[in-house]
C-alpha positions as CSV (number, residue, x, y, z in Angstrom):
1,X,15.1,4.2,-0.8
2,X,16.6,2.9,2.1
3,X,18.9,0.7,0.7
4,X,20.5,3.6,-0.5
5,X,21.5,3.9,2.7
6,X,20.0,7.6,3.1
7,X,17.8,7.1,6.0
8,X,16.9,10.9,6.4
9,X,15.4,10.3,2.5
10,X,14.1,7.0,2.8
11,X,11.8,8.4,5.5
12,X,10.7,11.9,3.9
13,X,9.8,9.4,1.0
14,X,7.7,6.7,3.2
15,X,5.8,9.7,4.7
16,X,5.4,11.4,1.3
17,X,3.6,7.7,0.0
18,X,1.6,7.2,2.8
19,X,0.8,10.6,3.3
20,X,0.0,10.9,-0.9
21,X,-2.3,8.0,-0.3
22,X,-4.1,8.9,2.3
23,X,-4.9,13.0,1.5
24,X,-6.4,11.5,-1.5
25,X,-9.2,9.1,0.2
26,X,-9.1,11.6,2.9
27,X,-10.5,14.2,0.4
28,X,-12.7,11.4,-0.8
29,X,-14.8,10.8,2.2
30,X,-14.9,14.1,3.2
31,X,-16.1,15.5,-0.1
32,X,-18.4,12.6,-1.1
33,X,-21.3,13.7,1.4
34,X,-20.8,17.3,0.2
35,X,-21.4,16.4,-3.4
36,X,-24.0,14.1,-3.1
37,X,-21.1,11.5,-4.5
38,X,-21.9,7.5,-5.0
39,X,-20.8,5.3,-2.3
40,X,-18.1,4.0,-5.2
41,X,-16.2,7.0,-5.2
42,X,-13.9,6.4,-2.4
43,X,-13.0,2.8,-3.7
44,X,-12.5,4.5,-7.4
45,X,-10.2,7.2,-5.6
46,X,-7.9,4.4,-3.7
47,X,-7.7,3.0,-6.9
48,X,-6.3,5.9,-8.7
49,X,-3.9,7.2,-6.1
50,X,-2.6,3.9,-6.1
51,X,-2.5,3.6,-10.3
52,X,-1.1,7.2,-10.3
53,X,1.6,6.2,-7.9
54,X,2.7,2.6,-10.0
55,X,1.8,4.6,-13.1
56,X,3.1,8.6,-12.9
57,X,3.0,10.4,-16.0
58,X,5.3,12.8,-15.0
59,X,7.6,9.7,-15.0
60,X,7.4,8.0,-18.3
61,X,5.2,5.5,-16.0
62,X,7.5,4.6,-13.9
63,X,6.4,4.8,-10.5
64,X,7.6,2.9,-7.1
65,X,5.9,-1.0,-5.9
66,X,3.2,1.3,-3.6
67,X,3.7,-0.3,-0.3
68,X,4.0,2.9,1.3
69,X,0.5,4.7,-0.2
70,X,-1.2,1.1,0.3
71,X,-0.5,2.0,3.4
72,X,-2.0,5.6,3.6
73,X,-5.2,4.5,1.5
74,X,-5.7,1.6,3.3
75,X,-5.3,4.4,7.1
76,X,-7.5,6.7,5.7
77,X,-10.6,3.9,4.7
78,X,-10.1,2.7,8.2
79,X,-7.8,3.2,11.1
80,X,-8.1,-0.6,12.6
81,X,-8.0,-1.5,9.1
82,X,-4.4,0.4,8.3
83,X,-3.2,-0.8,11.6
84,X,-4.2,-4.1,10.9
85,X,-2.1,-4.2,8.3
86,X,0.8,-2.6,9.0
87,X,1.0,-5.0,12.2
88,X,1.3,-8.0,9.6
89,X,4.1,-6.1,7.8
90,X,6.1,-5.6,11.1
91,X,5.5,-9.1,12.1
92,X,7.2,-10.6,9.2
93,X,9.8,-8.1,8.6
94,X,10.9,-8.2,12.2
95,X,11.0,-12.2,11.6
96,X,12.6,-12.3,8.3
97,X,14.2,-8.6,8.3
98,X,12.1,-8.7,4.1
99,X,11.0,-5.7,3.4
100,X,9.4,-7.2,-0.1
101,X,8.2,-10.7,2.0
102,X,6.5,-8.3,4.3
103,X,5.0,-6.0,2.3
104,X,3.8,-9.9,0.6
105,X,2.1,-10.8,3.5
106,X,0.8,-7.6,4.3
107,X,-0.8,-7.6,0.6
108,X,-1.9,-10.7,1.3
109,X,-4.2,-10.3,5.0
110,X,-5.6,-6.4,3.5
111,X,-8.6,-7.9,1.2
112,X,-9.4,-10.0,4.4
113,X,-9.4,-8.0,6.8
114,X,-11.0,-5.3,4.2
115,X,-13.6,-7.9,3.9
116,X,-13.8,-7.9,7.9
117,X,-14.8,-4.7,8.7
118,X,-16.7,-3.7,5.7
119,X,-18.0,-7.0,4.0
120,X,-18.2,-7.9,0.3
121,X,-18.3,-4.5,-2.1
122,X,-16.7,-1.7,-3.9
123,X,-14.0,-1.2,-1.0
124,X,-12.9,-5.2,-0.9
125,X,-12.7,-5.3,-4.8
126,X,-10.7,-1.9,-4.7
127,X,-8.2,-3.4,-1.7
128,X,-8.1,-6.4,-3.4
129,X,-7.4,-5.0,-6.8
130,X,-4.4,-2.6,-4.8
131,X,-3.2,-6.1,-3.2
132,X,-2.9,-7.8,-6.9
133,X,-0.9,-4.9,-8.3
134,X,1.4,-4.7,-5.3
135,X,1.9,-8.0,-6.0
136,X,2.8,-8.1,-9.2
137,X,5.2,-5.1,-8.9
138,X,6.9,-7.1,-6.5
139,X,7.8,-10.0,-8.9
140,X,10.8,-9.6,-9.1
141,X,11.6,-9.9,-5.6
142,X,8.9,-12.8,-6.1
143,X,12.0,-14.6,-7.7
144,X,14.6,-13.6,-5.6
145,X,12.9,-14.6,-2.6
146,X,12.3,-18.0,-4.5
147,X,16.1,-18.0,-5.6
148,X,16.7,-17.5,-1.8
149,X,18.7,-13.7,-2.7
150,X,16.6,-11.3,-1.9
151,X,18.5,-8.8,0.4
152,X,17.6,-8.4,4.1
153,X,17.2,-5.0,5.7
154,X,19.6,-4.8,8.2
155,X,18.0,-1.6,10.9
156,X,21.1,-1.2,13.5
């Protein structure tokens, strides 16, 4: 969105995502005690804010890369965690000024550090399932980035 070069819409659509993604595991946790819910629940509930953001049905299922509500699911699991991550995304973006090779590398470090702070389970299999679809939305900028034309965000 921001390459449209509407920055007042490109950031009302960031905070939408991560917002989007986070309400949902939000609601998760919170409800899970309340209903007696299994532990699997909040993974299951990443997963499908994440799916329904790729996948929309209210848009022929055609939905955005998910970078953005990554982000949100990944705050609302853990803040360290979301942090954690979204310091690996500014690290390489304010290297490289790539949006996509960020949001790579940031795709890349979330199973681990999932894996950090909550060990091998249902949440490290959900992150890591979220990483593998980021990833493969992004291959087209895959190939670019190969092809050495993928375009840089310039922020001035």
């Amino acid at each position: 969105m921001l390459r449209t070069g509407n920055k007042r819409a490109a950031l009302l659509t960031l905070s939408g995502d991560v917002f989007k993604g986070w309400l949902a595991v939000w609601l998760a946790m919170r409800s899970s005690p309340i209903f007696a819910l299994p532990e699997w629940t909040i993974p299951v509930a990443a997963l499908a804010v994440f799916a329904g953001h790729l996948f929309p049905v209210f848009h022929r299922f055609h939905g955005g890369k998910g970078v953005a509500t990554a982000l949100g699911i990944l705050l609302a699991i853990n803040l360290p965690l979301g942090f954690g991550v979204l310091f690996v995304w500014l690290v390489v973006f304010v290297i490289w000024r790539l949006s996509s090779l960020a949001a790579l590398a940031a795709a890349l470090f979330a199973p681990l550090l999932t894996i950090h702070f909550f060990g091998y389970g249902a949440m490290a299999l959900a992150v890591a399932t979220i990483a593998v679809l980021l990833i493969w939305r992004h291959r087209a900028n895959i190939a670019n980035l190969i092809r050495g034309n993928e375009r840089r965000i310039d922020t001035r």
